[in-house]
Every structure is written in C-alpha cells, then in structure tokens.
LUMFIFI-636752 format. One line per field, with one value per atom (N, C-alpha, C, O): atom name; x, y, z; chain. Coordinates in steps of 0.02 Angstrom, whole numbers. Each point is the difference from the previous one (the first is absolute). Example, Ala and Ser with C-alpha at 12.3 -4.5 7.8 and 13.67 -1.06 7.14 Angstrom:
% LUMFIFI-636752
atomo (N | CA | C | O | N | CA | C | O)
c1 (660 | -45 | 45 | 52 | -70 | 42 | -39 | 25)
c2 (-284 | 59 | 60 | -1 | 54 | 59 | 55 | 55)
c3 (390 | 0 | 0 | 33 | -69 | 3 | 37 | 8)
cadena (A | A | A | A | A | A | A | A)
//
This chain:
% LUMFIFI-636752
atomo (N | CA | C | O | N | CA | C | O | N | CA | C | O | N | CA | C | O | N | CA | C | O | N | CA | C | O | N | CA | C | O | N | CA | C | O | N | CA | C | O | N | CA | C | O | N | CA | C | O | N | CA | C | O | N | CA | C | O | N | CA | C | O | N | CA | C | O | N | CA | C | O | N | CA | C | O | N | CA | C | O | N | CA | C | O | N | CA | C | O | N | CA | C | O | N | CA | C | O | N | CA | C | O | N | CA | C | O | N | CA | C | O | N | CA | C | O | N | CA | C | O | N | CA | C | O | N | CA | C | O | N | CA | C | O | N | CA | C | O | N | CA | C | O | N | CA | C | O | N | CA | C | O | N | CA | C | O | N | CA | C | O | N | CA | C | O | N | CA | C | O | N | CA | C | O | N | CA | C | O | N | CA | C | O | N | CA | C | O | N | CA | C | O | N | CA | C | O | N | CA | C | O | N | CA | C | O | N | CA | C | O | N | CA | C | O | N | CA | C | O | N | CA | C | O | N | CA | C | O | N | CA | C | O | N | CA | C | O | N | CA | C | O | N | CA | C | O | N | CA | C | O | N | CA | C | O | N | CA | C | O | N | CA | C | O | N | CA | C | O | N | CA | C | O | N | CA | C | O | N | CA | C | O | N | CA | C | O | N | CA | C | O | N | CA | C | O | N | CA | C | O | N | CA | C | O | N | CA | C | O | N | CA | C | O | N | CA | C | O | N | CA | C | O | N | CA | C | O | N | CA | C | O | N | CA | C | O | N | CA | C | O | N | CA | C | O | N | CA | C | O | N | CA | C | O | N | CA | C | O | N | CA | C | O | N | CA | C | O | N | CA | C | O | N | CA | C | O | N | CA | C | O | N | CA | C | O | N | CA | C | O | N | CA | C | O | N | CA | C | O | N | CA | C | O | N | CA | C | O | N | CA | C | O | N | CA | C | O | N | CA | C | O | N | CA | C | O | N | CA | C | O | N | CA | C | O | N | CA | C | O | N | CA | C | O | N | CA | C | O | N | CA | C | O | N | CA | C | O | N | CA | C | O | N | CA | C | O | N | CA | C | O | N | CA | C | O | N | CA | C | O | N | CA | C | O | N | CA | C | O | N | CA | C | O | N | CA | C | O | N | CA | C | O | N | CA | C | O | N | CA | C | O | N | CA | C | O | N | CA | C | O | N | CA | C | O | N | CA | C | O | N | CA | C | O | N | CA | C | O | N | CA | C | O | N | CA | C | O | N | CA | C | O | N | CA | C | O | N | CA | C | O | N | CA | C | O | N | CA | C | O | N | CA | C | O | N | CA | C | O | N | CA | C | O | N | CA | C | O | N | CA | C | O | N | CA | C | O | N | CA | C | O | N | CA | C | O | N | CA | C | O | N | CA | C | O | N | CA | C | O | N | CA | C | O | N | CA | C | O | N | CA | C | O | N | CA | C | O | N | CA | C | O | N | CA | C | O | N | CA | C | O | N | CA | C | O | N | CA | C | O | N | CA | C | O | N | CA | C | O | N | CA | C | O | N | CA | C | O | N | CA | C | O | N | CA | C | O | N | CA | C | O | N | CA | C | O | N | CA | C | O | N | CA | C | O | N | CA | C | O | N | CA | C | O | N | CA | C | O | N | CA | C | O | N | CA | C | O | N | CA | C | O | N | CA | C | O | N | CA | C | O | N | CA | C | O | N | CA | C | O | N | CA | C | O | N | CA | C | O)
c1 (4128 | -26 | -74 | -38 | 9 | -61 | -34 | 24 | -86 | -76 | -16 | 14 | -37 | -19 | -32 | 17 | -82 | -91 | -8 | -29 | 53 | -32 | -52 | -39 | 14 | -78 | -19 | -43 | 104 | -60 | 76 | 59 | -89 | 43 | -39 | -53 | 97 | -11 | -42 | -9 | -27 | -39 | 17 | 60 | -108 | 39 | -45 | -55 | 75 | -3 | 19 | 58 | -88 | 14 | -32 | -60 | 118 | -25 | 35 | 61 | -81 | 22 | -1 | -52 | 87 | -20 | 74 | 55 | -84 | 68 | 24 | -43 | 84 | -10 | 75 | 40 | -24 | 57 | 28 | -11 | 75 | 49 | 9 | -6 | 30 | 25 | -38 | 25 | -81 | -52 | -68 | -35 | 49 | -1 | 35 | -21 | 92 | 49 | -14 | 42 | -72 | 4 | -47 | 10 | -87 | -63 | 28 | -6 | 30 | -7 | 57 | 16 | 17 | 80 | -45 | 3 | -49 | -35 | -69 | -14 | 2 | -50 | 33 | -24 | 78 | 42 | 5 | -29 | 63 | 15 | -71 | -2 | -40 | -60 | -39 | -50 | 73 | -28 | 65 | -10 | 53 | 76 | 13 | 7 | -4 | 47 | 66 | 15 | 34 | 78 | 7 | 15 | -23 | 24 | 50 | 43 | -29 | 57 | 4 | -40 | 70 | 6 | 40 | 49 | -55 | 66 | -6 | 55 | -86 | 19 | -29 | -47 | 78 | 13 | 27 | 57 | -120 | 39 | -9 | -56 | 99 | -29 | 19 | 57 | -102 | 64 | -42 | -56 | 113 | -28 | 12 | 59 | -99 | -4 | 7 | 0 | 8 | -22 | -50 | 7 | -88 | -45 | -43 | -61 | 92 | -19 | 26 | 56 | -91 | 37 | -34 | -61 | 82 | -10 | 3 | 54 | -107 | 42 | -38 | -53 | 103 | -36 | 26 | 52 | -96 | 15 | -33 | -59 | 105 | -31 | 28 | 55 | -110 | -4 | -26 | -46 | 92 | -25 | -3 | 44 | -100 | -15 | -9 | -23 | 37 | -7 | -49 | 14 | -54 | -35 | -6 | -28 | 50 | 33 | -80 | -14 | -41 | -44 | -14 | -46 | 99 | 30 | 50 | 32 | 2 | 53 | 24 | 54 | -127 | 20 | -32 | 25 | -69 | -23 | -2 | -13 | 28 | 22 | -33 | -9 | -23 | -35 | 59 | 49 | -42 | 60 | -38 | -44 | 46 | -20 | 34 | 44 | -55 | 58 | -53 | -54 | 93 | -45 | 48 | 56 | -98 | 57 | -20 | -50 | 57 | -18 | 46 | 59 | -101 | 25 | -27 | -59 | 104 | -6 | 18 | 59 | -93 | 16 | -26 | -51 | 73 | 11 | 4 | -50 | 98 | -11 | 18 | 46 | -74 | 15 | 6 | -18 | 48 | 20 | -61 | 4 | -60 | -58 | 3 | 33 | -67 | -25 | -71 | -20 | -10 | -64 | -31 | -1 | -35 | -3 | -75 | -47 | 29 | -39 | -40 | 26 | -103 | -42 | 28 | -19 | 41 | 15 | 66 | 6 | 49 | 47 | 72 | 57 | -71 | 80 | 1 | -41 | 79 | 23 | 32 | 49 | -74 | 11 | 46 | -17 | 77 | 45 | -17 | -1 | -11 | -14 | 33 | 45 | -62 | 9 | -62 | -55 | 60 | -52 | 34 | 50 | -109 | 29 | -42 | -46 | 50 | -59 | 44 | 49 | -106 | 16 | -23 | -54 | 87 | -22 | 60 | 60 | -123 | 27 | -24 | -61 | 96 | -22 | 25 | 46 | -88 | 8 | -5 | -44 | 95 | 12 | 17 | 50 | -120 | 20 | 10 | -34 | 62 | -8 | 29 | 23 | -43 | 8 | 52 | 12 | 34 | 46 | -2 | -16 | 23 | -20 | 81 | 29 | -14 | 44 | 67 | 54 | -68 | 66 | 59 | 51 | -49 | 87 | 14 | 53 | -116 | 43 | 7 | 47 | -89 | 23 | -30 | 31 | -73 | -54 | 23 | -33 | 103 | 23 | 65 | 35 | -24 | 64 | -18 | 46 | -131 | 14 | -67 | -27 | -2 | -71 | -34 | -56 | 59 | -26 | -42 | -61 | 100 | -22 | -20 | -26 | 31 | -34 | -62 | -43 | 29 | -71 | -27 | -60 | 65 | -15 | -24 | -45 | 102 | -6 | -76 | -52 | 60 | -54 | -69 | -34 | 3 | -39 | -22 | -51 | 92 | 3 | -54 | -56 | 86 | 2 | -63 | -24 | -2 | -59 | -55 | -54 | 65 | -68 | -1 | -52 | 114 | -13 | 20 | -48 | 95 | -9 | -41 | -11 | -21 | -25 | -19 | 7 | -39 | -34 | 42 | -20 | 83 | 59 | 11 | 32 | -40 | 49 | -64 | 24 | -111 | -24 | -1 | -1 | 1 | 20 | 15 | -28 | 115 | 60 | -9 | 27 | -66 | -31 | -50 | 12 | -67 | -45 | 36 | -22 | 60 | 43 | 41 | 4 | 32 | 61 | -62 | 5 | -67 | -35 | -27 | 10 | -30 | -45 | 75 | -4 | 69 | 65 | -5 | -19 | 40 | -15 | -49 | 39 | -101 | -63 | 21 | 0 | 19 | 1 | 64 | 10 | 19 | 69 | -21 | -4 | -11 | -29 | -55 | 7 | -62 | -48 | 50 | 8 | 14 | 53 | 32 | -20 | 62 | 17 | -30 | 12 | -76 | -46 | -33 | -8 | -6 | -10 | 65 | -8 | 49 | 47 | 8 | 1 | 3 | 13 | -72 | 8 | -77 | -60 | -4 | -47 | 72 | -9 | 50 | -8 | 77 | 68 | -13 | -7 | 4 | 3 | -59 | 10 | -74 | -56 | -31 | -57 | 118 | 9 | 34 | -9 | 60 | 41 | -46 | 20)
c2 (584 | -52 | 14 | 4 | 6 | 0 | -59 | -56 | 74 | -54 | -26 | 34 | -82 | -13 | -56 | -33 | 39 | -21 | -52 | 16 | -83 | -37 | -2 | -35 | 67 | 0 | -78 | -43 | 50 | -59 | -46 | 18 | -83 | -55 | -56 | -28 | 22 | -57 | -34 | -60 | 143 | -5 | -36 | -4 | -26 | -28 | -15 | -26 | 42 | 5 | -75 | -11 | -46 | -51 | -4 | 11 | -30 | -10 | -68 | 0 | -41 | -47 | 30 | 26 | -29 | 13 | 34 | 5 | 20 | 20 | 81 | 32 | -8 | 84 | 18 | -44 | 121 | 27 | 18 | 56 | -105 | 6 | 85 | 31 | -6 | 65 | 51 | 56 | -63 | 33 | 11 | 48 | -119 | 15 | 38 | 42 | -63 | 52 | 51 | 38 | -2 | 65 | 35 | 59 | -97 | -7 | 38 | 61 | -100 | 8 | 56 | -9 | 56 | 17 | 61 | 48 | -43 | 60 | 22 | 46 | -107 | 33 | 32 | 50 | -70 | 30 | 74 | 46 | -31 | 63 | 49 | 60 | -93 | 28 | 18 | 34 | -59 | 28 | 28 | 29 | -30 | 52 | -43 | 27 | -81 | -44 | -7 | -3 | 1 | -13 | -58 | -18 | -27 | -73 | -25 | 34 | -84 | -42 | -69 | -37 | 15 | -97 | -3 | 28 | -97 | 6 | -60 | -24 | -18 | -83 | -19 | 26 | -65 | 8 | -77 | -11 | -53 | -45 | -58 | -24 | -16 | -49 | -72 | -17 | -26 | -68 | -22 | 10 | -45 | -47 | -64 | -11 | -56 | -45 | -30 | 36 | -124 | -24 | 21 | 16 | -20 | 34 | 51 | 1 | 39 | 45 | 54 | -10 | 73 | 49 | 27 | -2 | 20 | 51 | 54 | 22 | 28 | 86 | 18 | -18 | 61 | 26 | 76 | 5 | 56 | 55 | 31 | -7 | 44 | 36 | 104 | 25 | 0 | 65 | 28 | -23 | 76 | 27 | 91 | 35 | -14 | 88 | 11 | -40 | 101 | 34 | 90 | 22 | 2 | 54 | 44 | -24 | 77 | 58 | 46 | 51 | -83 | 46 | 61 | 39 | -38 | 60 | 11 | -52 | 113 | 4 | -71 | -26 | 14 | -55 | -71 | -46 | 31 | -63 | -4 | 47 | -111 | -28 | -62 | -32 | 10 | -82 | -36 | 35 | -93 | -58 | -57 | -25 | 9 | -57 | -60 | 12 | -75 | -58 | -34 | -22 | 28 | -38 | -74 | -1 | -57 | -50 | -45 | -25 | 0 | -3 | -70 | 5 | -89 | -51 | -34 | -17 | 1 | -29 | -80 | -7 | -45 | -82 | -18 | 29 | -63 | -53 | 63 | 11 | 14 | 56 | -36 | -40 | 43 | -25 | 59 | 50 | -37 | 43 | -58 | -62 | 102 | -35 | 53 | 52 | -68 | 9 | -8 | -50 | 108 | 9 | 25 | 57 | -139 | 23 | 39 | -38 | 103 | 21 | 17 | 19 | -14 | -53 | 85 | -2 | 29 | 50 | -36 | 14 | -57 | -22 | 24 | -14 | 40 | 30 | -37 | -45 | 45 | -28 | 34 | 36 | -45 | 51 | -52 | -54 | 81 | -46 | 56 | 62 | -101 | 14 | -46 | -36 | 34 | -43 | -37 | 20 | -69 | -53 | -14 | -23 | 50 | -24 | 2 | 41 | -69 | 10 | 68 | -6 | 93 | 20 | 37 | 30 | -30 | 31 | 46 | -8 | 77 | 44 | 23 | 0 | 15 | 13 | 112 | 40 | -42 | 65 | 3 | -29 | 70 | 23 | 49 | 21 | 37 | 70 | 27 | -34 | 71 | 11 | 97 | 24 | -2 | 77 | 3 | -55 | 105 | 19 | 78 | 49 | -38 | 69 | 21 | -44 | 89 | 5 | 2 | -12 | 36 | -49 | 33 | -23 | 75 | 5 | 7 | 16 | -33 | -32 | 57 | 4 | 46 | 75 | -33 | 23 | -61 | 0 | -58 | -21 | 6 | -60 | 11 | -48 | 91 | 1 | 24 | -3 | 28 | -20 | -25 | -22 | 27 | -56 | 38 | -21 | 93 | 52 | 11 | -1 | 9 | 14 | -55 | 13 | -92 | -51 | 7 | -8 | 25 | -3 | 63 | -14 | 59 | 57 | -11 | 27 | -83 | -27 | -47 | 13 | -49 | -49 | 39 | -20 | 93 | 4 | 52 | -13 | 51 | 34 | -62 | 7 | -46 | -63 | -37 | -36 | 51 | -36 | 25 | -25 | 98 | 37 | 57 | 25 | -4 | 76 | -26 | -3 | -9 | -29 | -33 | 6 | -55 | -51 | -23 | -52 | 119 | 7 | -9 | -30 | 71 | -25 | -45 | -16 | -47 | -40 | -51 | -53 | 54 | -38 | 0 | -51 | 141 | 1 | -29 | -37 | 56 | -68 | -55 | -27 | -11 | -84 | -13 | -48 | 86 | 29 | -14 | -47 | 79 | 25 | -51 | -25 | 2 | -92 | -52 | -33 | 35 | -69 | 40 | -39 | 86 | 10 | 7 | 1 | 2 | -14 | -82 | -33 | 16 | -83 | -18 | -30 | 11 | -21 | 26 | -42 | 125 | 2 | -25 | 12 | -35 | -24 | -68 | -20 | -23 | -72 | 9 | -40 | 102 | -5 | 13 | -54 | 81 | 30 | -67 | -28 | -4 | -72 | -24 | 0 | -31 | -35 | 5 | -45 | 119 | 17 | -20 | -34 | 51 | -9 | -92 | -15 | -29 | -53 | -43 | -36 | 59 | -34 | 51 | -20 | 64 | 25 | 10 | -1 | 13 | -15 | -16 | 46 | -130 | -14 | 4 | -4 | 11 | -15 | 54 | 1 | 66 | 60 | -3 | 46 | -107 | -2 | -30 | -11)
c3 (-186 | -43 | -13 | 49 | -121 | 10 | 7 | 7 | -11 | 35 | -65 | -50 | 46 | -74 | 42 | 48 | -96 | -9 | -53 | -52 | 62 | -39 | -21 | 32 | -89 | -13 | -54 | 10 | -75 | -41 | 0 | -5 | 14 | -3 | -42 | 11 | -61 | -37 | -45 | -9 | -33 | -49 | -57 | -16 | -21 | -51 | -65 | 8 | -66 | -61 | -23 | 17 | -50 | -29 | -78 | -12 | -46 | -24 | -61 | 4 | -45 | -34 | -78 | -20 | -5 | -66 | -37 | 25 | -113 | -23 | 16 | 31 | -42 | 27 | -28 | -16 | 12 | -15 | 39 | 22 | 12 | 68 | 22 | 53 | -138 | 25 | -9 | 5 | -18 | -24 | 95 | 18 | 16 | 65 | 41 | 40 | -55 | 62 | -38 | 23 | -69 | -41 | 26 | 13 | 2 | 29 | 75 | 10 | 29 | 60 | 12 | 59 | -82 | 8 | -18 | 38 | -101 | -35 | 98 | 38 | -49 | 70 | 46 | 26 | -10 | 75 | -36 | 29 | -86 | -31 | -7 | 13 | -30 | 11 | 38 | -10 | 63 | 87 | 31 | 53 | -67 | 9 | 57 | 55 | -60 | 47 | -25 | -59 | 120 | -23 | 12 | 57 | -111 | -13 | -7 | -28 | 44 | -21 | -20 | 30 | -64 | 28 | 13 | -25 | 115 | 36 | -25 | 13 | -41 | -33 | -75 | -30 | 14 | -67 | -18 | -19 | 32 | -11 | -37 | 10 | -60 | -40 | 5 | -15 | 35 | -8 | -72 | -23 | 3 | -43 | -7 | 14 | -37 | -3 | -65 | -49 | 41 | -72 | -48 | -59 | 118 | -50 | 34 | -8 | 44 | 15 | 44 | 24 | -7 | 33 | 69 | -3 | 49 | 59 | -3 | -20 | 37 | -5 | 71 | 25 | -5 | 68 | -28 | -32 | 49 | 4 | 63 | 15 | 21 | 59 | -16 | -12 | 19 | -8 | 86 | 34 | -20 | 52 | -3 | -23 | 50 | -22 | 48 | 40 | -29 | 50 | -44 | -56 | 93 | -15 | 63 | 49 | -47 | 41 | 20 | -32 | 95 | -7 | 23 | -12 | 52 | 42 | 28 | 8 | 20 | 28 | 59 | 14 | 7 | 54 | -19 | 31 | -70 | -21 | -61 | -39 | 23 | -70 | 11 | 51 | -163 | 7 | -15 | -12 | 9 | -2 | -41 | 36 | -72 | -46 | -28 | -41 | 56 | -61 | -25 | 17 | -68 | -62 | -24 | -27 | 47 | -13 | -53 | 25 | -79 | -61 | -12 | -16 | 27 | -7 | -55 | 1 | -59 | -67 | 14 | 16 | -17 | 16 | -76 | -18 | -17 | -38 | -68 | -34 | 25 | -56 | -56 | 10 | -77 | -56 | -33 | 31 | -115 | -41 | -45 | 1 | -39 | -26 | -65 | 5 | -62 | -43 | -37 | -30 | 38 | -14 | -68 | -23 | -15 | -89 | -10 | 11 | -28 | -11 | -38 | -53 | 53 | -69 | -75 | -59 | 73 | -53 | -29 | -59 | 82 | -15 | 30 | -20 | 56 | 32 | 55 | -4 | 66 | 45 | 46 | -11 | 66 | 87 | 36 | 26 | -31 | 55 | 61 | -4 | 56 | 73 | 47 | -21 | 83 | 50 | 22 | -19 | 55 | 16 | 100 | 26 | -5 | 84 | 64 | -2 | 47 | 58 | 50 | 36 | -59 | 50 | 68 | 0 | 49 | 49 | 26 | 12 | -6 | 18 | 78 | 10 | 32 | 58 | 43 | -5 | 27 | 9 | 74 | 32 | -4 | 68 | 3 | -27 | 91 | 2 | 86 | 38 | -15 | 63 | -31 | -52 | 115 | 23 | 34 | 24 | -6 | 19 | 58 | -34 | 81 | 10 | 51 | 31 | -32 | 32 | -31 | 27 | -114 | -34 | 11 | -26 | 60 | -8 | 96 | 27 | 7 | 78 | 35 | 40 | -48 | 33 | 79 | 47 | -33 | 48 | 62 | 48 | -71 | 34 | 39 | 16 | -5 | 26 | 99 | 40 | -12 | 62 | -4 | -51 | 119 | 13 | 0 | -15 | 27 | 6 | -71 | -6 | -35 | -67 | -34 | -54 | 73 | -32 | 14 | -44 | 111 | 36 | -24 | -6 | -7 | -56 | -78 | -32 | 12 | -66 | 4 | -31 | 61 | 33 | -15 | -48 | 100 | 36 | -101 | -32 | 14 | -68 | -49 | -24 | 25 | -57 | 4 | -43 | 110 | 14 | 13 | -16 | 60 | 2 | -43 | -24 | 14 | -33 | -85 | -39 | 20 | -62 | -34 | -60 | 108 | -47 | -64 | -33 | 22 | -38 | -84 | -50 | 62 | -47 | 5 | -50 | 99 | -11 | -25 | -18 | 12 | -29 | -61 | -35 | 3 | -64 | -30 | -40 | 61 | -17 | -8 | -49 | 92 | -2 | -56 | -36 | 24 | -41 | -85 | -35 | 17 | -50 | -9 | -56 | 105 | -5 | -32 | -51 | 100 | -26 | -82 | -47 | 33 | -71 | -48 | -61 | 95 | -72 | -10 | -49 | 108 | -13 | -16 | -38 | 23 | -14 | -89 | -46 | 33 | -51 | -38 | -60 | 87 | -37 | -2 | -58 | 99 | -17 | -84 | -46 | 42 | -39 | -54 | -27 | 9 | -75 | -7 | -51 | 84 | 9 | -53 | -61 | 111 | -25 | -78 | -42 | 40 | -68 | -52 | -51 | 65 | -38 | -25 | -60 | 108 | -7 | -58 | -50 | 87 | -33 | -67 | -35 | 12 | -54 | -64 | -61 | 113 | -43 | -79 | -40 | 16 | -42 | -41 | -60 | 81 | -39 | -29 | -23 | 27 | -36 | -55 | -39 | 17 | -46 | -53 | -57)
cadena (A | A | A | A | A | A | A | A | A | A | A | A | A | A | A | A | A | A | A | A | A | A | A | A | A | A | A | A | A | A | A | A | A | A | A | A | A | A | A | A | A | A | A | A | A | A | A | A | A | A | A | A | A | A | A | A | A | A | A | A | A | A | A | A | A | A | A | A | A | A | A | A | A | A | A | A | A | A | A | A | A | A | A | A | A | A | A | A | A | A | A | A | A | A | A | A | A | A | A | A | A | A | A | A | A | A | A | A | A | A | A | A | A | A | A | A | A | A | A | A | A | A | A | A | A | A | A | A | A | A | A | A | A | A | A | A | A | A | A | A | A | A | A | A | A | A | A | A | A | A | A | A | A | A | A | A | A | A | A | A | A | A | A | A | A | A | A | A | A | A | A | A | A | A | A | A | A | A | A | A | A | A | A | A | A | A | A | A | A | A | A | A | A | A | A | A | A | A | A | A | A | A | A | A | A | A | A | A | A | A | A | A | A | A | A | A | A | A | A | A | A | A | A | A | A | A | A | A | A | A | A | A | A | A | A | A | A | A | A | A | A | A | A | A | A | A | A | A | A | A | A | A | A | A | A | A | A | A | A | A | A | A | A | A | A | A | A | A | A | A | A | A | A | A | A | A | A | A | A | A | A | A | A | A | A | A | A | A | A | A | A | A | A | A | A | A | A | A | A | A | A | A | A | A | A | A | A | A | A | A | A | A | A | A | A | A | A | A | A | A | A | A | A | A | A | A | A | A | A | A | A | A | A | A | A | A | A | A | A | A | A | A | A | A | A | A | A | A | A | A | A | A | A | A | A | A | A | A | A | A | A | A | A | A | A | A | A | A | A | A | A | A | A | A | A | A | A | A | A | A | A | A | A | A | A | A | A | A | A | A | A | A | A | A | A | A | A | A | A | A | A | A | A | A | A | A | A | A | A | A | A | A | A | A | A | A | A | A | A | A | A | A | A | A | A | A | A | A | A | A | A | A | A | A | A | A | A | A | A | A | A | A | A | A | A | A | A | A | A | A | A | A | A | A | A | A | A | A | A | A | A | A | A | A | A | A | A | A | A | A | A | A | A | A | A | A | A | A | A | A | A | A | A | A | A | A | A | A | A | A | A | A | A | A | A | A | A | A | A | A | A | A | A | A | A | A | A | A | A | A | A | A | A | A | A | A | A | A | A | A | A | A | A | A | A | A | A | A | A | A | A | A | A | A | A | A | A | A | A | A | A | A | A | A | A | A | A | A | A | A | A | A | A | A | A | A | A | A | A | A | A | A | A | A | A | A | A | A | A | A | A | A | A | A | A | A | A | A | A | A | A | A | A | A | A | A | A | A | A | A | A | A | A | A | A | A | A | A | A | A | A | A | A | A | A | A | A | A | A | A | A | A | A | A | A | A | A | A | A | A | A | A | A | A | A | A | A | A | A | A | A | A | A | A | A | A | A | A | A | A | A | A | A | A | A | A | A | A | A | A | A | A | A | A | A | A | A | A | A | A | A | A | A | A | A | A | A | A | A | A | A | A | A | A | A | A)
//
C-alpha cells in the first residue's frame, strides 16, 4: 500500500455571478490536459428544483512523477442556486449563460510507493522509510513543491476565467 502525504486540503475558489457551465468544465478538463494529468470525473451530478438547480462535479487526476511517486489531485466543483439567465448586450445581441454561487474546492496529496514494491516485509518498509526521508528527500520536496505551484495555479486560471469570462463578450 503506498504512503500518501496529505499536503493541500480544502482550498477554495468562490465565486457569485453569471459564467459558461461548460465553458468551465472545458476550463478546468483543458488545465489537467495541459499539465498531462490523467483526469477523470468520478461525479457528475444534477438535482433540480421548481426554481432552481444543484450541480456538483468532482474530477480526480492523478500525474505519474516517477517510477515510484505520483501527485493525486480532486477538484470538486459545487454549483447552488444555478439559473439558465440571459444576458442583453448594449450592441444588441444576447448571451444566454448561467447565473450561480460557485465554489470550487481543491485537494492534493502525494503518493510514494505507488505500486507497493516496499511493503511486503518490515525489512524493506524500514528501508522505504529511511530512502524517503534522508536520502530522497530531496525528491520528495520537489514533488510537494510542484503539487502546491499546480494547485495555486489551477485555482488562478479558475479565477481568471470566472472574473473575466463574460466581460470579454
């Protein structure tokens, strides 16, 4: 089993306003591809109401930084009171978008050990151990180094994206 390093818990991105639903998951799906993370969404979910909607999306990546340590990332992406809005613009056309309060939250931890070679006696955990802490280290701050400056920069692209989105159209 590998070790895995909770490093960032529970960053979070808020924001109120109108924005393009799919033009976000496009946002954030294009960053993972762009730092060669293997993404996924394991949730994918909508309720809806009389006058309004819920969306939760959860994305989780994984990035391979070596034979033995890998970053781990979820990106959890909660849409509360979503409206389908229409926006009239002083040229005369009209931007249908969405209207919603959101917060996005980001959780990263490290992984080392990922395929478990180092676990099967005590001998070689305490090897794994003594590697990981005095003689590695130095890789494995890297790694920490590199998890916090993806997250920090995936919150900022976010952010950009959301405060600038529409006032480009």
């Amino acid at each position: 089993m590998p070790e895995i390093r909770h490093l960032i818990s529970g960053q979070t991105v808020s924001y109120n306003g109108p924005f393009h639903l799919a033009d976000l998951r496009s946002e954030i799906d294009d960053w993972f591809d762009r730092f060669d993370y293997d993404a996924d969404i394991v949730e994918d979910k909508e309720m809806v109401f009389q006058d309004h909607k819920e969306c939760r999306i959860v994305w989780e990546a994984e990035k391979d930084m070596s034979d033995y340590a890998a970053i781990d990332m979820e990106v959890t992406v909660v849409l509360s009171d979503l409206r389908d809005v229409t926006i009239e613009t002083e040229e005369g056309g009209d931007i249908h978008c969405q209207d919603s309060d959101v917060e996005m939250t980001v959780d990263g931890w490290i992984q080392t050990d990922t395929e478990g070679k180092y676990e099967g006696r005590p001998l070689l955990y305490f090897f794994r151990y003594i590697g990981e802490h005095m003689i590695y280290k130095d890789y494995v701050e890297e790694y920490e180094e590199r998890l916090h400056e993806h997250c920090e920069d995936l919150k900022r692209e976010v952010r950009r994206f959301l405060n600038t989105e529409l006032s480009q159209t």
